[in-house]
Rosetta silent file (secondary structure, phi, psi, omega in degrees, C-alpha in Angstrom):
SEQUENCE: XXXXXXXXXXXXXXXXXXXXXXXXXXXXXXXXXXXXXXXXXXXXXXXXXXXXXXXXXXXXXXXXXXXXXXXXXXXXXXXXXXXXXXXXXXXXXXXXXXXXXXXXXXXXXXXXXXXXXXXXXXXXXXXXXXXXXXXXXXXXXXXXXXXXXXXXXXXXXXXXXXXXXXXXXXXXXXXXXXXXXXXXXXXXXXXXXXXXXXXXXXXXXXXXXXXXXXXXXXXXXXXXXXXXXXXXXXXXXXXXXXXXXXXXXXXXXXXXXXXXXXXXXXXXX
SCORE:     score description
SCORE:     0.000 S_00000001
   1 L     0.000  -32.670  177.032   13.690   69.506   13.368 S_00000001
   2 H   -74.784  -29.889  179.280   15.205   65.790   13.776 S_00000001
   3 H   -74.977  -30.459  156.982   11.781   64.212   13.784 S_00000001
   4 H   -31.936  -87.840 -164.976   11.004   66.470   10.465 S_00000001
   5 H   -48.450  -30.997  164.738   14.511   64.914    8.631 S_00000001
   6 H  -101.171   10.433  140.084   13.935   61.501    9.820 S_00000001
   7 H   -85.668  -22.849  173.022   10.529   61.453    8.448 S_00000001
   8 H   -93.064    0.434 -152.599   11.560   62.664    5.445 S_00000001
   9 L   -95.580   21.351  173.884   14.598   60.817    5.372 S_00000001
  10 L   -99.645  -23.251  156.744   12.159   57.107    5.315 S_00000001
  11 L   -55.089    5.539 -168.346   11.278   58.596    1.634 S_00000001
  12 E  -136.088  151.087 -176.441   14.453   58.330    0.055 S_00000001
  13 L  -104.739  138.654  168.535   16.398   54.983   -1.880 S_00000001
  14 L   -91.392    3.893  178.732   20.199   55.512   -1.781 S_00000001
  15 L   -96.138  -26.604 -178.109   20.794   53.542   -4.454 S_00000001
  16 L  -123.225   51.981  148.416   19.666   55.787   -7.680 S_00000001
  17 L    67.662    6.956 -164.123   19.035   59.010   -5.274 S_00000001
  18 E  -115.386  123.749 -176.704   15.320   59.202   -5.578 S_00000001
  19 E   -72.134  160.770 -165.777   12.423   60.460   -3.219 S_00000001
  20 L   -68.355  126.344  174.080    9.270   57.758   -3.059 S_00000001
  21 L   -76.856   28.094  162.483    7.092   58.843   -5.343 S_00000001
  22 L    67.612   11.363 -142.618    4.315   58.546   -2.399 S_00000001
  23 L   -96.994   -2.996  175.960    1.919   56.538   -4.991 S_00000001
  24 L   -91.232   13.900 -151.346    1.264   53.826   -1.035 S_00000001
  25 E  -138.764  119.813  165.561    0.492   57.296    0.936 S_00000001
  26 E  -101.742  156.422  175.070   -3.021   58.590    1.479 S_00000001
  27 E  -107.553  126.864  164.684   -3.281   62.418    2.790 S_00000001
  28 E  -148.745  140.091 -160.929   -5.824   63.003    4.857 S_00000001
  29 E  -160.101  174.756 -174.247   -6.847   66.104    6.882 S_00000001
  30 E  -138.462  166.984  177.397   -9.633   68.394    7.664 S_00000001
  31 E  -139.181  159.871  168.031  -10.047   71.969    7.726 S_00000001
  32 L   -96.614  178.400 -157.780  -13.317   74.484    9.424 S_00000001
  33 L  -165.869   80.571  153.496  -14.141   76.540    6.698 S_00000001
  34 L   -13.884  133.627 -173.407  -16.156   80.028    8.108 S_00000001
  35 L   -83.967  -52.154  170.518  -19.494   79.831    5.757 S_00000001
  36 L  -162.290  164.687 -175.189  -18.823   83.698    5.624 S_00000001
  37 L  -116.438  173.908 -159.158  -17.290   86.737    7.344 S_00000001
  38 L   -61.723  -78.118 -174.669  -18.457   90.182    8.910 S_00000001
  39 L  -106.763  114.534  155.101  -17.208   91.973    6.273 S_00000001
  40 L   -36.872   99.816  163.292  -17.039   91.604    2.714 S_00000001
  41 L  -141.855  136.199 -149.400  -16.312   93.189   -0.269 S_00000001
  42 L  -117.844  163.460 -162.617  -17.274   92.649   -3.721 S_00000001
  43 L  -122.813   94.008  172.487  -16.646   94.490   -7.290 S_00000001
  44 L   -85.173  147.601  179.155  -20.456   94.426   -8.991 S_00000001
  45 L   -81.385  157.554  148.018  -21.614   95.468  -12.668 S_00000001
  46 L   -61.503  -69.830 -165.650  -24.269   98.471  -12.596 S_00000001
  47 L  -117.180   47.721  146.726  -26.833   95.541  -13.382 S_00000001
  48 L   -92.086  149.391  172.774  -25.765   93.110  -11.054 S_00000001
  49 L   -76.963  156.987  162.570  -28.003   92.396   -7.725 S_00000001
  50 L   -72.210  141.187 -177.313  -26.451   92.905   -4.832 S_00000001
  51 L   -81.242  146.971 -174.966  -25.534   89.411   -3.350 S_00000001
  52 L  -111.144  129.753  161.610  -27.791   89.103    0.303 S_00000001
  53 L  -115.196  113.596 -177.214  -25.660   87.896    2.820 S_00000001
  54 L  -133.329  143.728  155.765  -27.737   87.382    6.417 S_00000001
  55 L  -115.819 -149.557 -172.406  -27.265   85.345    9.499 S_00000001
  56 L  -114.404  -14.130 -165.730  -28.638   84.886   12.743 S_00000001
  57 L   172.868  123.930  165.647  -25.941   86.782   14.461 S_00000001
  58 L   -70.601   31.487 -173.257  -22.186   87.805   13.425 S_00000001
  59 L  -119.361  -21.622  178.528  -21.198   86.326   16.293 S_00000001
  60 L  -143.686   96.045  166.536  -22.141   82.791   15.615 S_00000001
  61 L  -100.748  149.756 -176.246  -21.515   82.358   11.748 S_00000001
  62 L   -49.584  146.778  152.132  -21.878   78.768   10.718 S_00000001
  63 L   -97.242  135.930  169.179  -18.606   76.667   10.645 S_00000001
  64 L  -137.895  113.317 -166.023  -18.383   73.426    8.311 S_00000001
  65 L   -94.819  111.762 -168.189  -15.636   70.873    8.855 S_00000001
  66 E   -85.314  116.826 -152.873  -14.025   69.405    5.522 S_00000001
  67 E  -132.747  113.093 -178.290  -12.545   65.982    5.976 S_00000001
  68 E  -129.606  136.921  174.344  -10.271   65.212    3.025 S_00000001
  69 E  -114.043   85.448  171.923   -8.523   61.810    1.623 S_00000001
  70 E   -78.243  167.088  151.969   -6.067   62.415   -1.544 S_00000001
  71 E  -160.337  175.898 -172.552   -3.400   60.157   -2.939 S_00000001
  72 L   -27.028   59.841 -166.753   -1.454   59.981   -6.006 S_00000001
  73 L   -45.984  147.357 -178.855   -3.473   59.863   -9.120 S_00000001
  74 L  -161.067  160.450  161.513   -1.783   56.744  -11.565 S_00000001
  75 E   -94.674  162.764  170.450   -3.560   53.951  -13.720 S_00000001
  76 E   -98.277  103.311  161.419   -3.583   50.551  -12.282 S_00000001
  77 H   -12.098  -68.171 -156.878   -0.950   47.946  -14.160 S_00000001
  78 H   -56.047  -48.877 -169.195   -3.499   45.266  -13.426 S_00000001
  79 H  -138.609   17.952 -102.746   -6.480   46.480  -15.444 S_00000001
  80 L   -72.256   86.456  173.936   -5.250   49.612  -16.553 S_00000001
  81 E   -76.507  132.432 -175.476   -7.818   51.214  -14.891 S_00000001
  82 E  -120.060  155.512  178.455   -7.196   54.856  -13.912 S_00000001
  83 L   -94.466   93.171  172.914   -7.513   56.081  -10.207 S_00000001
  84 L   -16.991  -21.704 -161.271   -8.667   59.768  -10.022 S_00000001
  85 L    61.875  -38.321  159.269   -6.716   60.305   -6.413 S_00000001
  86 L   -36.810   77.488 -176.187  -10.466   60.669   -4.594 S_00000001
  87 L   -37.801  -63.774  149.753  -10.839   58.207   -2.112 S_00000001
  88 L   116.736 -149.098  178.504  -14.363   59.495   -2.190 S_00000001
  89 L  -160.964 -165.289 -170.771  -16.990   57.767   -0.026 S_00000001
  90 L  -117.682  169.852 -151.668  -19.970   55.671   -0.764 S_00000001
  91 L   -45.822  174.210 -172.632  -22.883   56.876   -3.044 S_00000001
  92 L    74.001  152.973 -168.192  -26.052   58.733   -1.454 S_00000001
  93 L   -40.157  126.498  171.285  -27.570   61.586   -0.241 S_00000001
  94 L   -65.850  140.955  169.042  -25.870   63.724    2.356 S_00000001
  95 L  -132.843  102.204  173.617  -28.174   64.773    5.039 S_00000001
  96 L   -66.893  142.613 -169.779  -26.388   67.890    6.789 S_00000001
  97 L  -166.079  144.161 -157.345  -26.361   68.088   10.227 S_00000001
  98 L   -98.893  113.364  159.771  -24.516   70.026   13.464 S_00000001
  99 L  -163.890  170.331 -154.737  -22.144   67.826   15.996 S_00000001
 100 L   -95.376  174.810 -177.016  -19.424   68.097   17.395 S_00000001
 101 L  -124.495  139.223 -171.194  -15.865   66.681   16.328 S_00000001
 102 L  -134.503 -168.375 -172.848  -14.151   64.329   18.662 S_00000001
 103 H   -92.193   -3.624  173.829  -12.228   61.479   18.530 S_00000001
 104 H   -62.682  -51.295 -169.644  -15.207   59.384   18.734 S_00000001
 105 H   -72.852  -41.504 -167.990  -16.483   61.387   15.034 S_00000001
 106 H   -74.632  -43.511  139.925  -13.336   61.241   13.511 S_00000001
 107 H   -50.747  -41.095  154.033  -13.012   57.201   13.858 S_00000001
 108 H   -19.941  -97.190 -173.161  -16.468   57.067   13.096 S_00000001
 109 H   -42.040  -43.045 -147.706  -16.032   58.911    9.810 S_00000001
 110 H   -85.709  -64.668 -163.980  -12.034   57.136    9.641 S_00000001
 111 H   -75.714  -47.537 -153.103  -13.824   53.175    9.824 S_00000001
 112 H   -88.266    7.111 -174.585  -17.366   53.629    8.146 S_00000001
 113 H  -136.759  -48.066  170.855  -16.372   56.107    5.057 S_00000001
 114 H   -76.789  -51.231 -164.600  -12.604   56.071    4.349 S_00000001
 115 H   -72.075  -60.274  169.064  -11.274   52.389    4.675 S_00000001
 116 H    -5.223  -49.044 -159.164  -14.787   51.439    2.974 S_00000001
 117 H  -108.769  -51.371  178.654  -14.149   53.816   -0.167 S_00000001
 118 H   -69.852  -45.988  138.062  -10.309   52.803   -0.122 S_00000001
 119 H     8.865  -61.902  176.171  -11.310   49.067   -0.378 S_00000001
 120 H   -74.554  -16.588 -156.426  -13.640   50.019   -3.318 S_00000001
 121 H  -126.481  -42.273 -164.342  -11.191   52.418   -5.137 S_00000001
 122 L  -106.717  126.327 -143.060   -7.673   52.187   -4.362 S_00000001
 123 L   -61.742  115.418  165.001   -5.933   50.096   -6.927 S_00000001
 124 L    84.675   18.745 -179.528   -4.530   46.335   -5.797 S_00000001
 125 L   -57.526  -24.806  167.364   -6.486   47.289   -2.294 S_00000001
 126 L   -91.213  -18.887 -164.442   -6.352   43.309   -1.333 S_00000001
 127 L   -88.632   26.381  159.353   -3.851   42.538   -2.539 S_00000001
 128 L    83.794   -1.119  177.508   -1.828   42.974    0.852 S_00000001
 129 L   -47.490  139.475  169.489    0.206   45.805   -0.702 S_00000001
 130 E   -41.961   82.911 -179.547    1.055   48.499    2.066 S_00000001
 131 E   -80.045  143.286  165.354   -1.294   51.646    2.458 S_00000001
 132 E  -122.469  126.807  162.631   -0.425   54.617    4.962 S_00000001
 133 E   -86.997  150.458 -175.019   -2.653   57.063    5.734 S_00000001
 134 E  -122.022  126.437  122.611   -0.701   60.294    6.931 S_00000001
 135 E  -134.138 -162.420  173.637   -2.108   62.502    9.016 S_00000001
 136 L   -50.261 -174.492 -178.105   -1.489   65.779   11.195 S_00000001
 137 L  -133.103   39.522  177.438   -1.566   65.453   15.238 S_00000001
 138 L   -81.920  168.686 -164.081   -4.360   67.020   16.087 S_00000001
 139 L   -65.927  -28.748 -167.907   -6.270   66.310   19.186 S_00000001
 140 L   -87.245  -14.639 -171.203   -9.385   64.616   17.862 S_00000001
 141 L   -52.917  142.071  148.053   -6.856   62.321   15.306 S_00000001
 142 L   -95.744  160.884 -159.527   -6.550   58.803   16.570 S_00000001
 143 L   -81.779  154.918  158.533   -3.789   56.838   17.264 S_00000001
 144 L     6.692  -75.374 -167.186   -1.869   54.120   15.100 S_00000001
 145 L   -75.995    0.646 -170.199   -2.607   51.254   17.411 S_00000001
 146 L   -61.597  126.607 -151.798   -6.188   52.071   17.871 S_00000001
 147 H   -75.412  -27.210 -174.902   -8.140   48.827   18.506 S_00000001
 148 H   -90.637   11.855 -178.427  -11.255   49.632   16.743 S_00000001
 149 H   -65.532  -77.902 -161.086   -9.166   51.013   13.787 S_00000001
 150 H   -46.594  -48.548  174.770   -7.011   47.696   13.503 S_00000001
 151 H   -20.068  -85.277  171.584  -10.405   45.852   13.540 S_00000001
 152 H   -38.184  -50.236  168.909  -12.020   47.715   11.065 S_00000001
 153 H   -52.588  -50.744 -160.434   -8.540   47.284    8.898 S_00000001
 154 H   -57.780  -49.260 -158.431   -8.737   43.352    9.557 S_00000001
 155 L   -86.339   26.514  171.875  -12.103   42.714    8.520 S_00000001
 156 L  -115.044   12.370  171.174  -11.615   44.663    5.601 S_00000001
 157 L    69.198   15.298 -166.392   -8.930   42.546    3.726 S_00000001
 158 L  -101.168  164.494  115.602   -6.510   46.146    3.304 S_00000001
 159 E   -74.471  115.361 -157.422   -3.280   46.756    4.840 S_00000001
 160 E  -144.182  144.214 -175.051   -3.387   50.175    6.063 S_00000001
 161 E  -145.185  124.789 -166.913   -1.397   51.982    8.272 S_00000001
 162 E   -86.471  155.790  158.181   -2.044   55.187    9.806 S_00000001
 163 E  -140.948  176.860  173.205    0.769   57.110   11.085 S_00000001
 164 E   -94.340  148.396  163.083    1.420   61.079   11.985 S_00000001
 165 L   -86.653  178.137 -169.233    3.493   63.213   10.166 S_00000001
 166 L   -66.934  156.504  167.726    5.958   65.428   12.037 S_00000001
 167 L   -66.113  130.580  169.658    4.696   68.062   14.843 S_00000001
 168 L    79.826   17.347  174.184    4.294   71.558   13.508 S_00000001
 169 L  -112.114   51.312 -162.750    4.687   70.146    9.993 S_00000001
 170 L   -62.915  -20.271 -175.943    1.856   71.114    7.446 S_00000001
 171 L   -54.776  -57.477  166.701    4.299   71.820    4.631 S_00000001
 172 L   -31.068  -29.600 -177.629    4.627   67.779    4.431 S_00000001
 173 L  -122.093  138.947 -122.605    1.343   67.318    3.747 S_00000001
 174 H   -75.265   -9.301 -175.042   -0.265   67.820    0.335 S_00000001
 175 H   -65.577  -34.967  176.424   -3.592   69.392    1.675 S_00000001
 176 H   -75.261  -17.554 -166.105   -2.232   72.533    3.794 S_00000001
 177 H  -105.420    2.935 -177.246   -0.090   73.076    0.670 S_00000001
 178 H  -160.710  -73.612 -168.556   -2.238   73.121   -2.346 S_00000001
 179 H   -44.754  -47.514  171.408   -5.803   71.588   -1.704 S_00000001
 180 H   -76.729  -10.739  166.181   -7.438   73.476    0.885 S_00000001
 181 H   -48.854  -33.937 -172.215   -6.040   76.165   -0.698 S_00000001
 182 H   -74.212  -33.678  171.080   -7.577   75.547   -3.472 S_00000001
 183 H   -64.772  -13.374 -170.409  -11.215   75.266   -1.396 S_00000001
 184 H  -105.932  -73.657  140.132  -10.706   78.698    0.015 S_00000001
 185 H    33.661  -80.269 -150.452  -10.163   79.823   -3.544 S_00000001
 186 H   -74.592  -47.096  175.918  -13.351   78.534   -5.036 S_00000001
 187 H   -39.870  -52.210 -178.488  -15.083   79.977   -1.906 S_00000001
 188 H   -65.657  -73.047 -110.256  -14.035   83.814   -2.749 S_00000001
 189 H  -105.241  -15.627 -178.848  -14.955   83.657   -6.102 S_00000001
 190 L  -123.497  100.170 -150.873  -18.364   81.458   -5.628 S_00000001
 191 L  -111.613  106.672  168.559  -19.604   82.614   -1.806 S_00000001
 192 L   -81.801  117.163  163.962  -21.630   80.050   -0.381 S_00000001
 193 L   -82.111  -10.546  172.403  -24.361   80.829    1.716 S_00000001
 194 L  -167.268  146.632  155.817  -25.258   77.306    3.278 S_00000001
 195 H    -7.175  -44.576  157.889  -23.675   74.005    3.578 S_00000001
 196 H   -46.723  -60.825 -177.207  -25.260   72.759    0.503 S_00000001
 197 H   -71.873  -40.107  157.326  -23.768   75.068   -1.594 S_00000001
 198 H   -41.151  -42.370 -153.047  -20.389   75.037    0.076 S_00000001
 199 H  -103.819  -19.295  162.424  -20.246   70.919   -0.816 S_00000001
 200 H   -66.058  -49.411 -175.584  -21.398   71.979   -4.448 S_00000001
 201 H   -66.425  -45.549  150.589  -17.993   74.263   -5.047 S_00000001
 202 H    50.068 -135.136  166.758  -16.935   71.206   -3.732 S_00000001
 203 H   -37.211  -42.205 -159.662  -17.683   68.724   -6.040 S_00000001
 204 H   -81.384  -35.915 -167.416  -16.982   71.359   -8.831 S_00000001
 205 H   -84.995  -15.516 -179.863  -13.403   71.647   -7.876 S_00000001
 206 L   -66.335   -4.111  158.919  -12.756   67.891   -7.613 S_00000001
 207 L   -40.324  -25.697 -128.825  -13.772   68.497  -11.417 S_00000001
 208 L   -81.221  151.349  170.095  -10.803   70.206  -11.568 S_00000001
 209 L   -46.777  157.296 -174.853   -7.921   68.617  -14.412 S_00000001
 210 L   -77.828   -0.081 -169.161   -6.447   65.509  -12.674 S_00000001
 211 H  -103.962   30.399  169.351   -2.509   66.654  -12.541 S_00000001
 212 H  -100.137  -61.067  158.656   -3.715   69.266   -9.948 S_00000001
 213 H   -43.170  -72.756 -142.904   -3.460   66.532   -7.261 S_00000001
 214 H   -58.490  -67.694 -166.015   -0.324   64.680   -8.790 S_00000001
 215 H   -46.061  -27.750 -151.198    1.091   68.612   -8.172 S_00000001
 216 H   -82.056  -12.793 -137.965   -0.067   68.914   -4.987 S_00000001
 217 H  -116.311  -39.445 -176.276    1.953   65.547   -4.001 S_00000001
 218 H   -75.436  -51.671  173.574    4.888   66.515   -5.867 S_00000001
 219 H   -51.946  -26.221 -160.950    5.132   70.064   -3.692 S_00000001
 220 H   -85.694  -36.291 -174.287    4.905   67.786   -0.238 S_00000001
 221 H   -75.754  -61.286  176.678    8.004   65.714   -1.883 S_00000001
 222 H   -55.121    1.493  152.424    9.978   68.590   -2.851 S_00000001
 223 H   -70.956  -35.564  157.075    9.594   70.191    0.893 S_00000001
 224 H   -42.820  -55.234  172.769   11.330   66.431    1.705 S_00000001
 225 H   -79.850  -39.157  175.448   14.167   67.995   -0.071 S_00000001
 226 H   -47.372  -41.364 -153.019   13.953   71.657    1.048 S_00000001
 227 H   -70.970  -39.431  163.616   14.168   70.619    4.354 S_00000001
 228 H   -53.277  -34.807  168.244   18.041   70.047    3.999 S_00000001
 229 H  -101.848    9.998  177.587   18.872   73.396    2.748 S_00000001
 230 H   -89.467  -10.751 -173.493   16.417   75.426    5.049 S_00000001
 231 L    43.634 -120.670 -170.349   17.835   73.881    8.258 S_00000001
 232 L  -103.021   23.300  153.636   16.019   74.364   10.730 S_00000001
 233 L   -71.665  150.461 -174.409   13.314   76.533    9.207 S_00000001
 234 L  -101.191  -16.994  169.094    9.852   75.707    9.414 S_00000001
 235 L  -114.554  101.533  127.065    8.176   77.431    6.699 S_00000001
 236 L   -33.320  121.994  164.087    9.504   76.284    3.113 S_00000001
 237 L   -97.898  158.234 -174.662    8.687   78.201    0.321 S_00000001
 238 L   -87.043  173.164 -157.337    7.016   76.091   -2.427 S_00000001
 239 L   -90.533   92.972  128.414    8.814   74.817   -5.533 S_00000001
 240 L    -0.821 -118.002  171.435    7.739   75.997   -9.125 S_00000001
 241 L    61.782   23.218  166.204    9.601   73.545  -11.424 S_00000001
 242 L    78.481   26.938 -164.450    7.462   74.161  -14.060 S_00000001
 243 H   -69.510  -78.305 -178.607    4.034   71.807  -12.232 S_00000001
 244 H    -1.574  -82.668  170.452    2.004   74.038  -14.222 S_00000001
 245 H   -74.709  -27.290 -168.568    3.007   73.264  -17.406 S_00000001
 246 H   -74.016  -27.081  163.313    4.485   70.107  -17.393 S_00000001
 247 H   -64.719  -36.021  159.766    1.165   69.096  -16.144 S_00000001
 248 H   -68.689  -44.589  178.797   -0.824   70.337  -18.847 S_00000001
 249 L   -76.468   -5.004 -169.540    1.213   68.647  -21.057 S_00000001
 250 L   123.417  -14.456 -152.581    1.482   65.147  -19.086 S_00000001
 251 L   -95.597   22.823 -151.715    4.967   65.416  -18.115 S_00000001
 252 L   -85.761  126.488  176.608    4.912   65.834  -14.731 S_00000001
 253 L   -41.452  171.320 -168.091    7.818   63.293  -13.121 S_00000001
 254 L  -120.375  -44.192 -169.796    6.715   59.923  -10.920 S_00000001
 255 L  -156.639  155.832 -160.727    9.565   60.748   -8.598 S_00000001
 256 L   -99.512  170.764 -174.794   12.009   63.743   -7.867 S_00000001
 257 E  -109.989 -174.125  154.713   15.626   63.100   -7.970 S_00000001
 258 L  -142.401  159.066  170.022   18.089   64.655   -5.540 S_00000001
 259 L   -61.182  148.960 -178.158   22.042   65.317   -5.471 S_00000001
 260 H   -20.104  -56.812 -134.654   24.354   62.742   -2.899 S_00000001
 261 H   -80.947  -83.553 -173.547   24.437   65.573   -0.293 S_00000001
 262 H    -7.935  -85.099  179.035   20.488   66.116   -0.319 S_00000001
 263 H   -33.127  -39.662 -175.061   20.075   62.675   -0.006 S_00000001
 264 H   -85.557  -34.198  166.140   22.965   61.527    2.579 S_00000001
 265 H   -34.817  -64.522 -126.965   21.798   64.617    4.590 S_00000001
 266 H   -92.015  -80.553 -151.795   18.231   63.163    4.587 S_00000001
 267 H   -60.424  -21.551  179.653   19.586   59.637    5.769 S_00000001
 268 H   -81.775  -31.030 -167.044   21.594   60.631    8.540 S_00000001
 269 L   -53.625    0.000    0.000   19.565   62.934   10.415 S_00000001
């Protein structure tokens, strides 16, 4: 619980009370994703087909591992150019294919597709301002200090900094709390039968209006505050506060405020 409060408590300015609004912080995580499950069940017209679902065996349904990099959506001051929050990666055809993920895949995927795409994409990328990537602590993640990371950072003119979030913390980060959600989502209601089609709903939900990220970013800051009056709970319920609308119209805040105690809380732990 102290490594929670003193990670959230590097988010907060004491002088006007305000959590970071997170716009230096990429999230990035992965999820499997089950292609489909034994049993099913779906609500059909009288002259709808039945959907065919077959595999080789319910015993070894396909798995597909989703490796995702949000940040903030904002325009860029400089050109005001605006950045979608998709790091994204760079153009051409996917060719799918079965291997396994280590820590070997995950730097792979970490040097030759994300810093590449932020470099192309994330606003003021040279311009030596900090980036941090955040992610989770799973076993295949690699560390901070990794030498072919730092390389890969050097020769790529960015300043980027990976770090972990807390153990046993998913609420902090905006993917377990709104995005893959949102991917499991699109999956019930659109059922993908291969790999293809999975990477089409995809595509369709990054479609999606752009203040659906900015929300997703805003719940991982307000969990930064939750964490003071939940004590040592680990599961946070999420925050309302109106994202919905305030989003449709535009209004959605840059940064949340908090009260002394929230704050003073935050700094001490």
């Amino acid at each position: 619980m102290k490594r929670r409060l003193k990670f959230c408590a590097g988010h907060v300015d004491l002088s006007s009370m305000l959590f970071n609004a997170m716009e230096d912080i990429i999230h990035m995580d992965e999820k499997l994703f089950n292609m489909t499950t034994v049993k099913r069940r779906y609500v059909l017209l009288p002259d709808e087909a039945v959907l065919a679902r077959r595999v080789h065996s319910k015993r070894h349904i396909p798995k597909v591992m989703i490796l995702a990099a949000v940040a903030r959506p904002r325009t860029d001051p400089r050109n005001g150019a605006f950045f979608d929050d998709n790091i994204g990666r760079a153009a051409g055809t996917l060719v799918p294919k079965a291997q396994y993920v280590n820590k070997s895949t995950y730097r792979e995927m970490l040097v030759e597709r994300v810093l590449p795409a932020i470099g192309t994409k994330w606003p003021g990328a040279t311009s030596g301002e900090r980036i941090v990537i955040q992610q989770d602590n799973a076993p295949p993640h690699i560390a901070p200090n990794d030498a072919a990371l730092r390389a890969a950072v050097t020769a790529s003119g960015c300043n980027v900094d990976l770090r972990f979030q807390p153990p046993n913390s998913p609420d902090l980060n905006a993917h377990d709390l709104t995005v893959f959600n949102a991917i499991q989502a699109r999956q019930q209601l659109e059922p993908a039968s291969t790999v293809d089609e999975l990477m089409a709903n995809v595509k369709r939900l990054r479609g999606a209006p752009r203040f659906n990220a900015e929300r997703s970013v805003l719940d991982a800051t307000m969990h930064h505050g939750q964490l003071r009056r939940c004590g040592w709970q680990q599961r946070l319920q999420a925050s309302a506060h109106g994202k919905g609308q305030n989003g449709g119209e535009g209004r959605l805040p840059r940064r949340i405020q908090r009260s002394p105690a929230t704050a003073s809380c935050l700094v001490c732990a």
